[in-house]
C-alpha positions in Angstrom: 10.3 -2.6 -16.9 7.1 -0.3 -15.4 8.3 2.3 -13.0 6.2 4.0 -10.8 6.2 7.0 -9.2 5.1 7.4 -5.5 5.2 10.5 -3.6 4.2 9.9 0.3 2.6 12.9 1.6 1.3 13.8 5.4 -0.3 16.6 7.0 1.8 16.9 10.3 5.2 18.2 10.1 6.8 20.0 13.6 8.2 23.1 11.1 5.7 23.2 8.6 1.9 21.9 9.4 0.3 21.0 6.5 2.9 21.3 4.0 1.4 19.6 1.3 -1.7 21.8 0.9 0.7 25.1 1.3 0.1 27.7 -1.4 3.0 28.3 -3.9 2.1 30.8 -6.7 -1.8 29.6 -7.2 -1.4 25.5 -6.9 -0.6 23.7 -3.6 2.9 22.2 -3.5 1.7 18.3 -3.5 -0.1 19.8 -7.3 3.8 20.9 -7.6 5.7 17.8 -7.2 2.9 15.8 -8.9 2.7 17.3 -12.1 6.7 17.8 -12.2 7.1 14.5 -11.6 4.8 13.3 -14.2 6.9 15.4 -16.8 9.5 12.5 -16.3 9.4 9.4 -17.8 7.5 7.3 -15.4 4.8 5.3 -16.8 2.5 6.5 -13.9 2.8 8.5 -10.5 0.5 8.6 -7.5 0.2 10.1 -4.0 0.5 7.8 -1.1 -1.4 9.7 1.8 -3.4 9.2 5.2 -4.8 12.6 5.2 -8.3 12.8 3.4 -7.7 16.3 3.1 -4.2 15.7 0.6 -6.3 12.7 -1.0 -9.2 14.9 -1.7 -6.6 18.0 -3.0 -4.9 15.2 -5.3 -8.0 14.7 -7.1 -9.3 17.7 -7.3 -6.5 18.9 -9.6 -6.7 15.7 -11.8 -4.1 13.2 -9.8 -4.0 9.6 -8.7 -4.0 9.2 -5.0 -4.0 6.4 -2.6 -4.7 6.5 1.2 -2.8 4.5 3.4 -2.9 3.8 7.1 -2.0 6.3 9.5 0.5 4.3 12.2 3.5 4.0 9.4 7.1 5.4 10.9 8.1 6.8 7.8 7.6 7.5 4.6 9.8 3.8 3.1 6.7 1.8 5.3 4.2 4.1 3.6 5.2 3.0 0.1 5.7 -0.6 0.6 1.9 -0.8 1.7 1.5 1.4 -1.7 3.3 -1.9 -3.2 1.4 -4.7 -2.1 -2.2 -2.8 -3.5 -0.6 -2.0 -6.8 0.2 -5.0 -9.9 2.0 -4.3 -12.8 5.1 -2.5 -11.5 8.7 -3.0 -11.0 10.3 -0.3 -9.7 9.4 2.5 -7.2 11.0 6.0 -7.5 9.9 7.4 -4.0 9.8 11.0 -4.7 9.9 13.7 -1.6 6.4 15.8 -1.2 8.1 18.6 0.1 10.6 19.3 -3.3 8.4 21.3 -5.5 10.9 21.9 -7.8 12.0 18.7 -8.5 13.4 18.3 -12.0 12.7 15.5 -14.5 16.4 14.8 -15.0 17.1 13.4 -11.9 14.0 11.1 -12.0 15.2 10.1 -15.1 18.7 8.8 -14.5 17.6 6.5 -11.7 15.1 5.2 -14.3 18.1 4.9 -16.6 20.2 3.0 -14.4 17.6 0.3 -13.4 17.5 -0.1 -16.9 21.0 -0.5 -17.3 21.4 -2.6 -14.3 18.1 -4.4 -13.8 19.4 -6.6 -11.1 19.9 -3.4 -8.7 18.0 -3.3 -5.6 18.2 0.7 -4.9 19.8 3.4 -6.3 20.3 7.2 -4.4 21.5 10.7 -6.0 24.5 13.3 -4.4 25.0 16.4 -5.8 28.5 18.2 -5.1 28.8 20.2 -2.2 30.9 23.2 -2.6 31.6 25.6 0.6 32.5 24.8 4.2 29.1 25.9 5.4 27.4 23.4 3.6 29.8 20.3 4.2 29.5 21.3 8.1 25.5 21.8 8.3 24.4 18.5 9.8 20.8 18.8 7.8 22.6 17.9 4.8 23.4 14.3 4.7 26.4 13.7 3.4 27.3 10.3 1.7 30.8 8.8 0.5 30.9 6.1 -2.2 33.3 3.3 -3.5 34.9 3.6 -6.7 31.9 1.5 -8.5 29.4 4.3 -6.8 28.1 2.5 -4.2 27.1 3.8 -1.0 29.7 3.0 1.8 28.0 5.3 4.6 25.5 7.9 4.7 26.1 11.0 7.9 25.6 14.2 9.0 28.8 14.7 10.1 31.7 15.6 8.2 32.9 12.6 5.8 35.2 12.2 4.6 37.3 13.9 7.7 39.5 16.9 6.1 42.3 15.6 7.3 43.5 16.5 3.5 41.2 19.6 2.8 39.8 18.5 -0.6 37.0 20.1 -1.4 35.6 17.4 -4.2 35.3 14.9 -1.6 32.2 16.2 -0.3 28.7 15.1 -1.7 25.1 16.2 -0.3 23.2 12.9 -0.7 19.6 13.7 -2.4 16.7 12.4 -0.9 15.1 10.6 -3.7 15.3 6.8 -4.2 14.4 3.9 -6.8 14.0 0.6 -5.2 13.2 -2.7 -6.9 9.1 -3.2 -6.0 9.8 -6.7 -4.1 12.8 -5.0 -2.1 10.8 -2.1 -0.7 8.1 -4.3 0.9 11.4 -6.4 2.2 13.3 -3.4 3.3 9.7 -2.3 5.0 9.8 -5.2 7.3 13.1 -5.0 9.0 13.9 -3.8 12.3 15.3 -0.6 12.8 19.2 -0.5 13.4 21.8 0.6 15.8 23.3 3.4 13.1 19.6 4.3 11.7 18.8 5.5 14.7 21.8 7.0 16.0 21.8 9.3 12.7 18.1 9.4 12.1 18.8 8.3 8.9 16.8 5.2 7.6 18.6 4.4 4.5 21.3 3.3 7.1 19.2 0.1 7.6 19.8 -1.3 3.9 23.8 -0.7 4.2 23.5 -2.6 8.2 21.7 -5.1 6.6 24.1 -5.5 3.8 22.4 -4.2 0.7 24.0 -1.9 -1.4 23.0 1.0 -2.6 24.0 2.5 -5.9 24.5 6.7 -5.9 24.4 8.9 -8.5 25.5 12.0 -9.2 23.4 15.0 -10.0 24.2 18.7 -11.0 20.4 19.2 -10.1 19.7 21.5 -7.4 16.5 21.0 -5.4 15.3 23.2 -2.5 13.6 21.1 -0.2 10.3 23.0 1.9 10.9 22.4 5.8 9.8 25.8 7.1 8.0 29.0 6.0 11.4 30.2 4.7 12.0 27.4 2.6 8.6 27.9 1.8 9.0 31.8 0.8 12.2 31.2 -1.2 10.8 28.5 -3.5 7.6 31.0 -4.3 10.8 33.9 -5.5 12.4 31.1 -7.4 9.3 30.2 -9.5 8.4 34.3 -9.6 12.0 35.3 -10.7 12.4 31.9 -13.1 9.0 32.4 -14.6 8.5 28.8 -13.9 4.9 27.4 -15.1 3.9 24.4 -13.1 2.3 23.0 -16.8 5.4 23.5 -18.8 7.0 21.1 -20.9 
């Protein structure tokens, strides 16, 4: 199996304009998630953008990049166009723009499981949430799964309800997917649904439409840029880590 790495990449963002060509410690943070990504085991990664301004960055630092239309609704849409210009692949890992710090491990295990399970259509990560705060903040998604690890819903509300306060029922569903090449461009085409759009959630389409949707768990913590802050504690964590965007 070939698995590809595509990271879909725009300029506009209501927080955070231009977000991808945002300085972090001397490289932009598309060069970030690029070259972290292609620490994993991918056999290649590119950018999917509409901005000639990312494409241009992308190849100026020595990346692959692709530009796509500009009308697509989200970033799913963006990839599946990515999919029908591109031969030779099998499965997508559709990696966030915004994660600079995204670690090769949890690329890795969703490689590993379409290995293991070649016949999977997509496949999610959670990480454990672990205080009150976190479980209650509606911008992290929260997802429950069945005892075989599949998705049974994805919200921002609280779920399970804490009717029984347990606090290792509660998992932060991690924004990065693996899909099966043929599925994406078939998840792509379908209508929006009723619960998608309710929660603003678009992964909510391939559980409406019956799909499943295998989730794994991560101890990998990723801090996602969505405003200057975000932006500000990601540069600490690379100054205080030491973290070298070329290390091995």
């Amino acid at each position: 199996m070939k698995f590809l790495g595509v990271i879909p990449a725009r300029f506009g963002s209501s927080r955070l304009e231009g977000k991808p060509l945002k300085d972090i410690c001397g490289h932009t943070m598309i060069e970030w998630v690029y070259k972290r990504a292609k620490r994993s085991n991918l056999d290649d990664v590119i950018v999917a953008t509409d901005d000639e301004r990312i494409y241009e960055e992308v190849l100026n630092f020595g990346g692959k990049a692709i530009l796509t239309r500009k009308d697509h609704e989200n970033g799913t849409s963006r990839i599946a166009e990515v999919c029908q210009k591109m031969d030779g692949m099998d499965v997508i890992i559709n990696i966030q723009g915004d994660e600079p710090l995204i670690e090769r491990e949890m690329i890795n295990s969703l490689i590993n499981c379409f290995r293991n399970e070649p016949e999977l259509k997509m496949a999610t990560l959670k990480h454990r949430l672990a205080t009150i705060d976190e479980i209650e903040n509606p911008n992290n998604v929260k997802v429950i799964t069945d005892k075989n690890d599949y998705a049974l819903y994805f919200s921002r509300s609280v779920i399970p309800y804490p009717r029984k306060e347990n606090m290792n029922n509660y998992f932060k569903h991690i924004g990065i997917y693996g899909y099966q090449k043929d599925f994406v461009i078939e998840y792509s085409k379908l209508p929006q649904t009723k619960l998608e759009i309710s929660e603003s959630l678009e992964q909510l389409r391939v559980l409406e439409n019956g799909y499943k949707i295998k989730v794994l768990e991560t101890n990998c913590q990723i801090v996602g840029v969505d405003t200057q802050l975000d932006l500000e504690k990601v540069k600490e964590i690379i100054k205080n880590k030491k973290i070298s965007i070329d290390e091995e």
